[in-house]
N, CA, C and O atoms as a GROMACS GRO file, in nm:
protein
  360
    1UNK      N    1   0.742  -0.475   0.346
    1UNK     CA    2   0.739  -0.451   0.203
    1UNK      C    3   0.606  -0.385   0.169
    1UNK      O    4   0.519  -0.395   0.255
    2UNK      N    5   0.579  -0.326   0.069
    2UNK     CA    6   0.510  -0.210  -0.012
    2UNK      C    7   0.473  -0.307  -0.104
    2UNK      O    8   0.520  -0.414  -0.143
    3UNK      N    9   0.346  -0.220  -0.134
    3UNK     CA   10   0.244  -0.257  -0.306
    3UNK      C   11   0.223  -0.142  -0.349
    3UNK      O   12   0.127  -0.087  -0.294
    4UNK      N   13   0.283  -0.073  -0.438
    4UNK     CA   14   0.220   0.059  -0.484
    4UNK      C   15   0.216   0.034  -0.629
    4UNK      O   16   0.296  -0.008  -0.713
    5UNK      N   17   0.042   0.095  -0.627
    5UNK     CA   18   0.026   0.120  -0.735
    5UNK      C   19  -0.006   0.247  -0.809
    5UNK      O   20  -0.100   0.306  -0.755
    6UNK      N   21   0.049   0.319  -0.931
    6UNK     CA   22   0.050   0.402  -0.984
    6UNK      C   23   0.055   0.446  -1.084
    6UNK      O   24   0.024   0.343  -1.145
    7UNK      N   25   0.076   0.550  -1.194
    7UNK     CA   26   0.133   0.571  -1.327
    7UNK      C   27   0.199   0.700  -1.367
    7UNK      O   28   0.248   0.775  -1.282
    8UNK      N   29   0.200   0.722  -1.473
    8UNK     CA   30   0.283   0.790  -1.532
    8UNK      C   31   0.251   0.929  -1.516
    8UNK      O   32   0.135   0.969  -1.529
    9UNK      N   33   0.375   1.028  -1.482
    9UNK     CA   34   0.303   1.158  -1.464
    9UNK      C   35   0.262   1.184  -1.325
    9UNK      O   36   0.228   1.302  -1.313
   10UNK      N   37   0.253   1.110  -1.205
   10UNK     CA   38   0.184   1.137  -1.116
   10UNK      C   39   0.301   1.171  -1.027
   10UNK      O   40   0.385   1.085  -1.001
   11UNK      N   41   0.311   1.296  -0.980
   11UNK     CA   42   0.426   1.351  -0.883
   11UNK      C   43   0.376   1.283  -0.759
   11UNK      O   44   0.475   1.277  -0.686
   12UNK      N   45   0.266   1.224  -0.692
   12UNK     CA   46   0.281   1.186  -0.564
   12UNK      C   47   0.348   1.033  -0.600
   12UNK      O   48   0.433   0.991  -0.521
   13UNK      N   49   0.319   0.966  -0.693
   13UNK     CA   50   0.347   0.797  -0.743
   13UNK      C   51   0.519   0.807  -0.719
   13UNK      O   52   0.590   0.718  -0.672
   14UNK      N   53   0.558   0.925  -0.759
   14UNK     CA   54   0.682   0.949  -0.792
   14UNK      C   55   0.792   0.962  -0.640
   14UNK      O   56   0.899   0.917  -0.600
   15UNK      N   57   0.658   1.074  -0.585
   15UNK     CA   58   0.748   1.120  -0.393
   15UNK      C   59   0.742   0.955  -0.319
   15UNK      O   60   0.818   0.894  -0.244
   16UNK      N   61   0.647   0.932  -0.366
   16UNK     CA   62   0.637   0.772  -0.270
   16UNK      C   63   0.740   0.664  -0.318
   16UNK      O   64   0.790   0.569  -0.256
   17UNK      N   65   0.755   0.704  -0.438
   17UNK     CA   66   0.875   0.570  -0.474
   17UNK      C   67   1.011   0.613  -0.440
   17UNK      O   68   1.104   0.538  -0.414
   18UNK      N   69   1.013   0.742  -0.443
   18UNK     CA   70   1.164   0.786  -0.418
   18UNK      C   71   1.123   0.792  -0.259
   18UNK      O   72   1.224   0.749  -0.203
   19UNK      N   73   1.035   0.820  -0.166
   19UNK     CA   74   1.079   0.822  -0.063
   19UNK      C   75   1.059   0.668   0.010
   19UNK      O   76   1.050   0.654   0.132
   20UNK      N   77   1.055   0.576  -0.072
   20UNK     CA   78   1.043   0.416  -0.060
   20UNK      C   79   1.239   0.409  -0.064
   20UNK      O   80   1.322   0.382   0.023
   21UNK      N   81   1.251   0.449  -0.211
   21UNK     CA   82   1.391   0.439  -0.234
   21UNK      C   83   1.488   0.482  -0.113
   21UNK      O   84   1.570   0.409  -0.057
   22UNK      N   85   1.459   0.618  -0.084
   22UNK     CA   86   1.562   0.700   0.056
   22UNK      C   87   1.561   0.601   0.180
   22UNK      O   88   1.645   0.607   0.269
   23UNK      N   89   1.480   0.530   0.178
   23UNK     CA   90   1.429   0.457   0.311
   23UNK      C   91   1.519   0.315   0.287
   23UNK      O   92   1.582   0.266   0.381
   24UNK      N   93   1.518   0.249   0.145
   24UNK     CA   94   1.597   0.160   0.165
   24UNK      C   95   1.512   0.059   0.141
   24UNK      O   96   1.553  -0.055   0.122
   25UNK      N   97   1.369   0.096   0.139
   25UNK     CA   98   1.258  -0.007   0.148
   25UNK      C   99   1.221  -0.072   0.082
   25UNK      O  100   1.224  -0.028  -0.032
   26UNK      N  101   1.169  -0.195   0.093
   26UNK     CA  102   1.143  -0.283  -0.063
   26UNK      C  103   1.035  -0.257  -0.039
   26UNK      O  104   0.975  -0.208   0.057
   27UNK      N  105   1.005  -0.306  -0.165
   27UNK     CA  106   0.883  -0.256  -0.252
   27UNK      C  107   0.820  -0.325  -0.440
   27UNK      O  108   0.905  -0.363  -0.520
   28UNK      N  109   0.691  -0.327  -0.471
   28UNK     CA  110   0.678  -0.365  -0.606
   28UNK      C  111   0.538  -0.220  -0.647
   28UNK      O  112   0.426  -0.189  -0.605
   29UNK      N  113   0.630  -0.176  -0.744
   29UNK     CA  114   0.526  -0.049  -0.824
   29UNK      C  115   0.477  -0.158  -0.924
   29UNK      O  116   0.529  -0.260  -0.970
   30UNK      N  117   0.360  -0.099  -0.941
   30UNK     CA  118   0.254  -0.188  -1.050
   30UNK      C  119   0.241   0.002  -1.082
   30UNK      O  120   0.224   0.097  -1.006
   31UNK      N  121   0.263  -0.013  -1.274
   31UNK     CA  122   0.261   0.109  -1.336
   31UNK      C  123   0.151   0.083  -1.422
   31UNK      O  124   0.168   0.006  -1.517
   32UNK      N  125   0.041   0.137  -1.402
   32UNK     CA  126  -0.087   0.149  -1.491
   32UNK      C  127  -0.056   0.178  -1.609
   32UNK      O  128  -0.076   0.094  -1.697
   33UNK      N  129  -0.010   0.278  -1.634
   33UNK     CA  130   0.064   0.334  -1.762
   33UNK      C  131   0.118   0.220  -1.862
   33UNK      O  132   0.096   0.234  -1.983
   34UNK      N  133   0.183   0.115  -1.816
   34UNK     CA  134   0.274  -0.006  -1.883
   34UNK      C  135   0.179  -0.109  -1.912
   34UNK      O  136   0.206  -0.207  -1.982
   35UNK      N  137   0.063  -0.086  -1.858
   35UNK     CA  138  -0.048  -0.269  -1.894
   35UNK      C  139  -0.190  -0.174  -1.998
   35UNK      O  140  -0.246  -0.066  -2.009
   36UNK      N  141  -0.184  -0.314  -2.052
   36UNK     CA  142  -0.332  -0.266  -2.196
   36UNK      C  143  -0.426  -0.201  -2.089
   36UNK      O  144  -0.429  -0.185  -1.967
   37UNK      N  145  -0.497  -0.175  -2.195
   37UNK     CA  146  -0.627  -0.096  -2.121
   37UNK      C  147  -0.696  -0.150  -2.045
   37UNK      O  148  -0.729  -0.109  -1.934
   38UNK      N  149  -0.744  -0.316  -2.135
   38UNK     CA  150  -0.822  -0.412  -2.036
   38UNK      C  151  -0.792  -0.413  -1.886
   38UNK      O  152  -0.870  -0.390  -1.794
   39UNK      N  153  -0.651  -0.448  -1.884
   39UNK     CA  154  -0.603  -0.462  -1.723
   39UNK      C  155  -0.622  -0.352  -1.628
   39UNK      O  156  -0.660  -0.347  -1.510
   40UNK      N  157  -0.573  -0.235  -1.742
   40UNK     CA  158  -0.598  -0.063  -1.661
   40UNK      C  159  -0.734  -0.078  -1.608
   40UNK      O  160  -0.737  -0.048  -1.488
   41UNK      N  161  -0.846  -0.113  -1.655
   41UNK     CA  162  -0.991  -0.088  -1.641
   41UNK      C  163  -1.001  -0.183  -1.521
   41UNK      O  164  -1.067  -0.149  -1.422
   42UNK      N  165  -0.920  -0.331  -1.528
   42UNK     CA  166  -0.956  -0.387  -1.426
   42UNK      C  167  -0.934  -0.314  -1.287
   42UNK      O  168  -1.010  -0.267  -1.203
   43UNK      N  169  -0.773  -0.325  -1.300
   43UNK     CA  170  -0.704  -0.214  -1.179
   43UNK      C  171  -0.766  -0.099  -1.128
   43UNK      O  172  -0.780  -0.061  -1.012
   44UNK      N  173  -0.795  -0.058  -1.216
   44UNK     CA  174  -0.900   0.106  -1.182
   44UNK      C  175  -1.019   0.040  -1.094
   44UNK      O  176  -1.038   0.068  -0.975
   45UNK      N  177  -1.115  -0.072  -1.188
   45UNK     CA  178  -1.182  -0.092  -1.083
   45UNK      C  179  -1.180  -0.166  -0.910
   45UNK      O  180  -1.246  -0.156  -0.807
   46UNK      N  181  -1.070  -0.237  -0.955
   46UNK     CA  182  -1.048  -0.282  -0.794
   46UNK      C  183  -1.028  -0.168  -0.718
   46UNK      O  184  -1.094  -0.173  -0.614
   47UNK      N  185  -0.946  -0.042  -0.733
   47UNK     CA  186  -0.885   0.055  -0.656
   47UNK      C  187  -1.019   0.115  -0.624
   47UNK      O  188  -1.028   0.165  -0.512
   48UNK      N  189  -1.142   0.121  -0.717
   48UNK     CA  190  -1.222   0.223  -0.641
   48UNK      C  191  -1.341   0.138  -0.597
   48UNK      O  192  -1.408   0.210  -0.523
   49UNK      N  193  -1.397   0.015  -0.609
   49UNK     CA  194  -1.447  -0.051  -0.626
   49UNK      C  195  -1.388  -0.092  -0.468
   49UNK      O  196  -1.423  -0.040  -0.363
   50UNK      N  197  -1.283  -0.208  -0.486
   50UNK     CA  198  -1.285  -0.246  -0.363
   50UNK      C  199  -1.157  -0.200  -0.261
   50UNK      O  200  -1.137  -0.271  -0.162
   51UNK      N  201  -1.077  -0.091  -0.285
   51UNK     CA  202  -1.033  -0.026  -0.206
   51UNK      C  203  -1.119   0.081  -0.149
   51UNK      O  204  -1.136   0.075  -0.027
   52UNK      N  205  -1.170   0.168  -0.207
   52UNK     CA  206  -1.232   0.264  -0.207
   52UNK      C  207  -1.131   0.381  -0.209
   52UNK      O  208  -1.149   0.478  -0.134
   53UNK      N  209  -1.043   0.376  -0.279
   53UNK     CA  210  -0.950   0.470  -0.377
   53UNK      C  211  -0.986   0.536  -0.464
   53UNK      O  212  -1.041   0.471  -0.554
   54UNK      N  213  -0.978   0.682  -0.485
   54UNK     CA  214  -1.016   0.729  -0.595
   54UNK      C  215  -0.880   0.805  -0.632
   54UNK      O  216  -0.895   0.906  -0.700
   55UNK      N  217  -0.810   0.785  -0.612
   55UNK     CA  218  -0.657   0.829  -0.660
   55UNK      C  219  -0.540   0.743  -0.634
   55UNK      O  220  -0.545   0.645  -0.560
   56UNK      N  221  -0.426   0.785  -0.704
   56UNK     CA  222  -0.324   0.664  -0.682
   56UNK      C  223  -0.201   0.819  -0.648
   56UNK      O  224  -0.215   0.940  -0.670
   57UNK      N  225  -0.109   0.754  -0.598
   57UNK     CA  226  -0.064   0.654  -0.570
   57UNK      C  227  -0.176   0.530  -0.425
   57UNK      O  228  -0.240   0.571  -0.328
   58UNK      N  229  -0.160   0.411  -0.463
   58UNK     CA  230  -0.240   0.355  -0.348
   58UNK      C  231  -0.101   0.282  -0.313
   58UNK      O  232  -0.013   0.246  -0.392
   59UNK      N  233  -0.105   0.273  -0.193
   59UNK     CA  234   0.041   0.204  -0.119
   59UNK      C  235  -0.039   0.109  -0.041
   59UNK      O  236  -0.133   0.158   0.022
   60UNK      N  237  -0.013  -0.050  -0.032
   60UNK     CA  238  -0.063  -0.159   0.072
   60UNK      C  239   0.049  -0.158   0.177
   60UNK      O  240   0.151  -0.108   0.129
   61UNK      N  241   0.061  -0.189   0.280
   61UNK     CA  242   0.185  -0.254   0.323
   61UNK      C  243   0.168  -0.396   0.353
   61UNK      O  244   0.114  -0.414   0.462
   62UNK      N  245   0.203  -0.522   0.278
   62UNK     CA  246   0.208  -0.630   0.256
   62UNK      C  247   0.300  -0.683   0.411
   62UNK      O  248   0.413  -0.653   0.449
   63UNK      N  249   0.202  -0.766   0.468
   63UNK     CA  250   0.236  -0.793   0.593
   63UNK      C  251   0.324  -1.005   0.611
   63UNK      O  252   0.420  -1.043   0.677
   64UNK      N  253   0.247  -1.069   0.537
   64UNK     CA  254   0.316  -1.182   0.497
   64UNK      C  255   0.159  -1.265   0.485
   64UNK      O  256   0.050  -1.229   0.441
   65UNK      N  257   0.207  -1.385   0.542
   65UNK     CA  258   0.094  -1.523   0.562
   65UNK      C  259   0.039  -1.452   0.666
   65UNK      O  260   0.051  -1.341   0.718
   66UNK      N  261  -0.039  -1.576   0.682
   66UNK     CA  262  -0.112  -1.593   0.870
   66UNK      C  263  -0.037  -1.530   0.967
   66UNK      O  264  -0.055  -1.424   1.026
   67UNK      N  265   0.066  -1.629   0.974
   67UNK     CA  266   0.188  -1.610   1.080
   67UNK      C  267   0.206  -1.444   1.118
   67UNK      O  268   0.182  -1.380   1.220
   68UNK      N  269   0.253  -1.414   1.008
   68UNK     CA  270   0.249  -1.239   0.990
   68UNK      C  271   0.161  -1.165   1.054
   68UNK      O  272   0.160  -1.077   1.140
   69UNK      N  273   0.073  -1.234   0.974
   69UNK     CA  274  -0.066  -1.121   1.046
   69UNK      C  275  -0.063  -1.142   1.170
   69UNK      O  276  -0.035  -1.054   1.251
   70UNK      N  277  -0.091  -1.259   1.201
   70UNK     CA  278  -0.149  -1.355   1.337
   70UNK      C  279  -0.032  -1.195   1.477
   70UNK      O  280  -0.056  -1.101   1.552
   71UNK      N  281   0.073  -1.267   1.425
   71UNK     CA  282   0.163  -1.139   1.525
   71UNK      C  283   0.143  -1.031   1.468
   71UNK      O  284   0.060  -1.018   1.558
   72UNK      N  285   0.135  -0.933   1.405
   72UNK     CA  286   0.061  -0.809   1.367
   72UNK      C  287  -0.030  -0.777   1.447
   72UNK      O  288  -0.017  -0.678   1.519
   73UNK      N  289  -0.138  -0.856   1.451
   73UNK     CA  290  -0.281  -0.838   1.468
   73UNK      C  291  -0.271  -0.856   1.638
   73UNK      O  292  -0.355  -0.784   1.692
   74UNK      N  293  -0.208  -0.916   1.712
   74UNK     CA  294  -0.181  -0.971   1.895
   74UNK      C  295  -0.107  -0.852   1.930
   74UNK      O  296  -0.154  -0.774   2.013
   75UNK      N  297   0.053  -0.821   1.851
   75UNK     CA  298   0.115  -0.716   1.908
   75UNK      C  299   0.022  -0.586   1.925
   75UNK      O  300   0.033  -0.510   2.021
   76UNK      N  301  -0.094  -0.563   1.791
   76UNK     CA  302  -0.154  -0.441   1.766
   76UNK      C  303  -0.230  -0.432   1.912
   76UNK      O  304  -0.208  -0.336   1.986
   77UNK      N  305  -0.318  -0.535   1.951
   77UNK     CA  306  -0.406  -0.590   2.028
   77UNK      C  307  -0.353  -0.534   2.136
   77UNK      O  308  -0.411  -0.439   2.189
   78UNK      N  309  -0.225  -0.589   2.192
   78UNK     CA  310  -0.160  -0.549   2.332
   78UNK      C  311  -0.106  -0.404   2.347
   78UNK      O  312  -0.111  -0.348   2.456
   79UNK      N  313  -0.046  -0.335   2.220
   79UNK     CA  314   0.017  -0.237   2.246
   79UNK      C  315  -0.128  -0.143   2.266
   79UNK      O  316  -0.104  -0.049   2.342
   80UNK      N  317  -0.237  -0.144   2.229
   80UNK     CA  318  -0.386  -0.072   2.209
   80UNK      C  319  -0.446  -0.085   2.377
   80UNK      O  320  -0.531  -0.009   2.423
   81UNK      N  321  -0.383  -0.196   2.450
   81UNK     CA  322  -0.442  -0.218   2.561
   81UNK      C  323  -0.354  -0.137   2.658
   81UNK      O  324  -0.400  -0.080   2.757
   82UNK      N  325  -0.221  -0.135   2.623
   82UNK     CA  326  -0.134  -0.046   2.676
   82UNK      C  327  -0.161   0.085   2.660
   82UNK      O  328  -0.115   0.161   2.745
   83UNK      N  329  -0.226   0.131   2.570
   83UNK     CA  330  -0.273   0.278   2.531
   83UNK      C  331  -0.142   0.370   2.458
   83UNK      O  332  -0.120   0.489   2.479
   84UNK      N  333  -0.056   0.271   2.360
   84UNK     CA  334   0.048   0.354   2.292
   84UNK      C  335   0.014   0.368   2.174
   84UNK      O  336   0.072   0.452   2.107
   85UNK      N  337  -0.100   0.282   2.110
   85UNK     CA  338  -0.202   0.358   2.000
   85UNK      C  339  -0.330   0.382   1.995
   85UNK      O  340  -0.408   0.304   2.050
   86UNK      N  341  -0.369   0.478   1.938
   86UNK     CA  342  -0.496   0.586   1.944
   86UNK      C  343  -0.545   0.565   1.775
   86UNK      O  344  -0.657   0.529   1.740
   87UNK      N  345  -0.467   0.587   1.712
   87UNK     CA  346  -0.467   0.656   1.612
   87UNK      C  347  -0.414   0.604   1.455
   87UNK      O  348  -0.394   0.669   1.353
   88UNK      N  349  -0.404   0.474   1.481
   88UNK     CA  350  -0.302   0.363   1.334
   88UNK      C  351  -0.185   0.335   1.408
   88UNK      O  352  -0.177   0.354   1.529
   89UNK      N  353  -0.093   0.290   1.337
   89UNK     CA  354  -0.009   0.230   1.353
   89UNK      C  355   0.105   0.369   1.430
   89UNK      O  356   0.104   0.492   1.422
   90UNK      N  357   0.194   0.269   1.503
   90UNK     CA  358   0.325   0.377   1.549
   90UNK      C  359   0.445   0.325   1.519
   90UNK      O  360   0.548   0.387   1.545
   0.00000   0.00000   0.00000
């Protein structure tokens, strides 16, 4: 599952949700556009602040609990030792 956040007007916010949609993929859009300003200002600042985002669309991919990660983080570990990633995820 997906975290995207975005707003109104933004043709990439837009390719990413429809190509979320084509895929079948779940997902939760958080629309800047739809929350008061206060919240906008907050959001804005987390994205550049502590993402280090300076544009949206920002997409997370939400992995679960521990558990999640825990295997995430071992499979990443072994397949890296195998040498089938270089480069992020495959």
């Amino acid at each position: 599952m997906y975290f995207v956040i975005g707003k109104d007007g933004c043709d990439y916010c837009d390719k990413a949700k429809s190509l979320l949609d084509a895929d079948h993929t779940a997902y939760v859009y958080k629309n800047l556009s739809k929350v008061f300003k206060e919240e906008r200002e907050k959001w804005t600042n987390f994205i550049k602040d502590d993402l280090g985002c300076t544009t949206v669309p920002v997409v997370i991919e939400l992995v679960g609990g521990y558990e999640e990660l825990y295997q995430r983080v071992t499979q990443d570990r072994w397949l890296k030792r195998l040498g089938t990633i270089e480069n992020g995820r495959t």
